[in-house]
C-alpha positions in Angstrom: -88.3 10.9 -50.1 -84.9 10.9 -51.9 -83.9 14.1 -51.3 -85.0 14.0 -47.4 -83.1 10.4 -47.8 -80.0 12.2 -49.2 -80.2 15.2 -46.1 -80.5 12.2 -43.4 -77.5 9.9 -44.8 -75.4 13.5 -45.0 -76.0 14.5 -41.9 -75.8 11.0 -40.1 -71.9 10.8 -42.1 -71.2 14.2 -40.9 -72.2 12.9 -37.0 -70.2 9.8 -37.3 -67.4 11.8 -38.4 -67.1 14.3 -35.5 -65.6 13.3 -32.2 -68.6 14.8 -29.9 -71.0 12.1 -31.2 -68.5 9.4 -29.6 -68.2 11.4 -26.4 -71.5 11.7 -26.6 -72.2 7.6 -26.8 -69.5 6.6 -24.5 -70.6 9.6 -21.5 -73.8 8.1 -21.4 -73.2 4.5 -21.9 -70.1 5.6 -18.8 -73.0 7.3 -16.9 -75.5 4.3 -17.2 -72.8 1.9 -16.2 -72.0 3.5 -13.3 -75.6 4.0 -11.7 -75.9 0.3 -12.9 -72.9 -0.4 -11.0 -74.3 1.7 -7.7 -77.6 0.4 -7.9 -76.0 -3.3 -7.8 -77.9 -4.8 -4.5 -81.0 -4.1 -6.4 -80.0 -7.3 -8.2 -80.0 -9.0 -5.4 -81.5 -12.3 -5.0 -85.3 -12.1 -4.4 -85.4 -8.3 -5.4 -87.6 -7.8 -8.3 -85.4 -7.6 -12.0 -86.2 -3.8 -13.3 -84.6 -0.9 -15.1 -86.3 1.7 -12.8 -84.2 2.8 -10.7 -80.9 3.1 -13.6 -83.2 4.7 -15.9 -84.9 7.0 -13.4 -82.9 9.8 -13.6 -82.2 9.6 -17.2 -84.1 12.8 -18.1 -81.6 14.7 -16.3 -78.6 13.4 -18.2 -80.4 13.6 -21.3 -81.1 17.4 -21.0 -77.2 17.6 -21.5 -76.3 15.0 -23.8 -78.9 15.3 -26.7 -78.4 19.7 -26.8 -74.4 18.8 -27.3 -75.3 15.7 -29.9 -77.9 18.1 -31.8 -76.1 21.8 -31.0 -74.0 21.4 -34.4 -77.0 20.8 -36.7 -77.7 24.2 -38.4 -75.1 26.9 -36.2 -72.4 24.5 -37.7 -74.0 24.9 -41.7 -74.4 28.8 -40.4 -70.5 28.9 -39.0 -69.2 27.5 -41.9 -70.9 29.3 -44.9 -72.9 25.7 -46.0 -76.2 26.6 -45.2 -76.0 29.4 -48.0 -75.4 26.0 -50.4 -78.1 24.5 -48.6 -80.5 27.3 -49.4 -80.2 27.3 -53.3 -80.7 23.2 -53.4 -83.7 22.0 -54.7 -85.1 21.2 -51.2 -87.8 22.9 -49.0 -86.4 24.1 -45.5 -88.7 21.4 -44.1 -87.2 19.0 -46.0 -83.9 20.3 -44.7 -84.8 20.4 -41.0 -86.9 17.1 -41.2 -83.6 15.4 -42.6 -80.9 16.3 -39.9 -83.8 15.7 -37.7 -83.9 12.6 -38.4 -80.4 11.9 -38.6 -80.1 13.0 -35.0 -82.7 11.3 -33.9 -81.4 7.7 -35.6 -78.0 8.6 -33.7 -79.9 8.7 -30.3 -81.5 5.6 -31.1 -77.8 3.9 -31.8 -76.7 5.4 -28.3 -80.1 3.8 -26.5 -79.0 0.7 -28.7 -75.9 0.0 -26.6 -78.2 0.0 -23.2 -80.3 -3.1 -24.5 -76.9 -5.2 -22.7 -79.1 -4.6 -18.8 -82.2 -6.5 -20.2 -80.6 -8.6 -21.5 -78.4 -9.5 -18.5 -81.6 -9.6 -17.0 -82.9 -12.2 -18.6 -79.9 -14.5 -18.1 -80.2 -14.0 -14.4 -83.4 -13.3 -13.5 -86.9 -13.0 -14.8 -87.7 -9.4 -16.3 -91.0 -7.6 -16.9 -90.6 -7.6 -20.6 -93.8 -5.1 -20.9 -92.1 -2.6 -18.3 -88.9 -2.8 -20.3 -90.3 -1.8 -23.4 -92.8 0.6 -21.7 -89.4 2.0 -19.8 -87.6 2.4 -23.6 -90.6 3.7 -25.3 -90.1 6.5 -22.9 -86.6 7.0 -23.8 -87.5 7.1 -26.9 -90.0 9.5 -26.7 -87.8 11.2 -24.4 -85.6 11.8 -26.9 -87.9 12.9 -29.9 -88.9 15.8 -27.6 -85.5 16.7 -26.7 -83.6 16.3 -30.1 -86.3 18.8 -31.5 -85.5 21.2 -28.9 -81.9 21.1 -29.3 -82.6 21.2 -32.9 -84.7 24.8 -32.4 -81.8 25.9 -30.4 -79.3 25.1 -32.8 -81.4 27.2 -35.3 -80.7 30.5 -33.2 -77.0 30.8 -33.4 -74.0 30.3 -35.8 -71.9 29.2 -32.2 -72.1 25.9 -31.4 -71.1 26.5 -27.4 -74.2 28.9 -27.5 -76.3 26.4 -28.7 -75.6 23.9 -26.5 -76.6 26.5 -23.7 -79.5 27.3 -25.2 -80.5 23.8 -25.6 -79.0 22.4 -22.9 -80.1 25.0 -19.6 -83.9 24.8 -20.2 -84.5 21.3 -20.5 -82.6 21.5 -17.5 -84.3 23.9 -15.6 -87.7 22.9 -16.7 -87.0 19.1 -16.0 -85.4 20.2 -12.2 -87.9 22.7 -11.7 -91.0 21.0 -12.3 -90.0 18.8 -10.5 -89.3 20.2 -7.4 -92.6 22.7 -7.8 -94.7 19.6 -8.2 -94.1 18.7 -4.8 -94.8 21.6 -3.0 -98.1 22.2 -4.6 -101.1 21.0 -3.5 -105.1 20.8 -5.7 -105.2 22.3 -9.4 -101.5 24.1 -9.1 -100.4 20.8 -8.7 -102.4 19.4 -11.4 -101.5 22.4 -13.7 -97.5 22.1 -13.2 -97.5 18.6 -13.7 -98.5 18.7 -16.8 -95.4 19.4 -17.5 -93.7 17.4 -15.5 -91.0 15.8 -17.7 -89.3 13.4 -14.6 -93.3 12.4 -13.9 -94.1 11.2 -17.4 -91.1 9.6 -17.9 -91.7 8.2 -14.5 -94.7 6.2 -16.1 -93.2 4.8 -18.7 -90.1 3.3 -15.8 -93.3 1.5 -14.5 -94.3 0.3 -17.2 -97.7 2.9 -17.7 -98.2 3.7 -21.3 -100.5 6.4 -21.2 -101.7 8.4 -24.0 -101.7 11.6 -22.5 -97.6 11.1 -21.7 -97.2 9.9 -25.6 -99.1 12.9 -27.1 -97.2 15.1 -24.7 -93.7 14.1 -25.9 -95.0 14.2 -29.7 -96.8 17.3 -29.2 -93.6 18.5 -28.0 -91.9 17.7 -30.8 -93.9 18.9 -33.4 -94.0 22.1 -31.9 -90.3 22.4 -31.7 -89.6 21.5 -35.1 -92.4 23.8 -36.8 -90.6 26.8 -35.0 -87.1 25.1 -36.7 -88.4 26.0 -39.5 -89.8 28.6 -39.1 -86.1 30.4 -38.3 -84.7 28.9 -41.2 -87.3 30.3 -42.9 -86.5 33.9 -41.4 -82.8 33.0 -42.8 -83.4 32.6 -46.1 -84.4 36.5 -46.9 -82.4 38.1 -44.6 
């Protein structure tokens, strides 16, 4: 535990220390603010006090900001001739991966942080549905455990930090708008089948305050997945 202690609080320094992880926080808090800002008459008196419709859309923005806040993760240790260092310390390449890991995903949690200002303006001025807010932030969280690991796999294929974002960043775009839009227009079991993976849907849920297992495991499922491969690649690096 010391050693993946001593990866995270690295990593999390070498975050805090580059200027993308402040663009990063202040585009989406910027973004947030302004649908908050547009969506103002839903605050309206005798409209109902919910998140829903700032947070809808969320997924989308996501599949941009967590590839850029996650794209420097390994291609920068490969760029810069660390991850050779990294290789000969006494730590297993899980270890490794499971450490910036979670020092990305404690960043994305800081950034989510800064939204808890709307429920809590909420509160003052109306009455919220404190089981749909945290439903609606479980969700984001979940949301971003998926995504970070993701980003993190496609930070693993390239020393180029611009590449990874693409690689992160266009498929959790396409997948997220094209499941979407496919869900739709399908009708009986192709319906059923696509939106399985229907990122906007599950999320969707959680907006509405539906925890459902099969969303959670989804996400998680996700994740795992994501991270095995991770290391997996590093692995492949080591003997080359």
């Amino acid at each position: 535990m010391r050693k993946l202690g001593a990866i995270t609080q690295r990593e999390l320094l070498s975050l805090f220390c580059s200027p993308i992880a402040y663009i990063v926080i202040a585009g989406f808090w910027l973004v947030t603010g302004a649908i908050t800002i547009w969506n103002a008459d839903a605050f309206g008196p005798g409209k109902p006090a919910t998140l829903r419709d700032i947070f809808m859309w969320t997924p989308f923005i996501l599949t941009i900001l967590v590839p850029a806040m996650s794209m420097r993760t390994l291609s920068e240790e490969y760029r810069s001739g660390t991850f050779e260092t990294l290789m000969t310390a006494p730590v297993s390449d899980a270890q490794m991966v499971f450490g910036k890991y979670l020092a990305s995903l404690i960043f994305y949690v800081i950034m989510l942080a800064g939204t808890l200002i709307y429920p809590l303006l909420m509160e003052v001025f109306g009455n919220p549905d404190w089981g749909e807010v945290l439903a609606l932030y479980l969700g984001l969280v979940l949301l971003g455990i998926a995504f970070t690991a993701f980003s993190m796999f496609a930070s693993s294929l390239t020393r180029d930090q611009a590449v990874a974002w693409i690689l992160g960043a266009m498929p959790l775009m396409l997948l997220v708008l094209s499941v979407y839009s496919l869900v739709r227009r399908f009708e009986g079991w192709q319906r059923e089948v696509v939106q399985q993976f229907n990122i906007m849907g599950r999320f969707g849920q959680f907006a509405r305050g539906q925890v459902e297992l099969d969303g959670v495991v989804f996400f998680l499922a996700t994740a795992v997945l994501f991270l095995f491969l991770t290391v997996k690649v590093v692995e492949s690096r080591r003997w080359r």
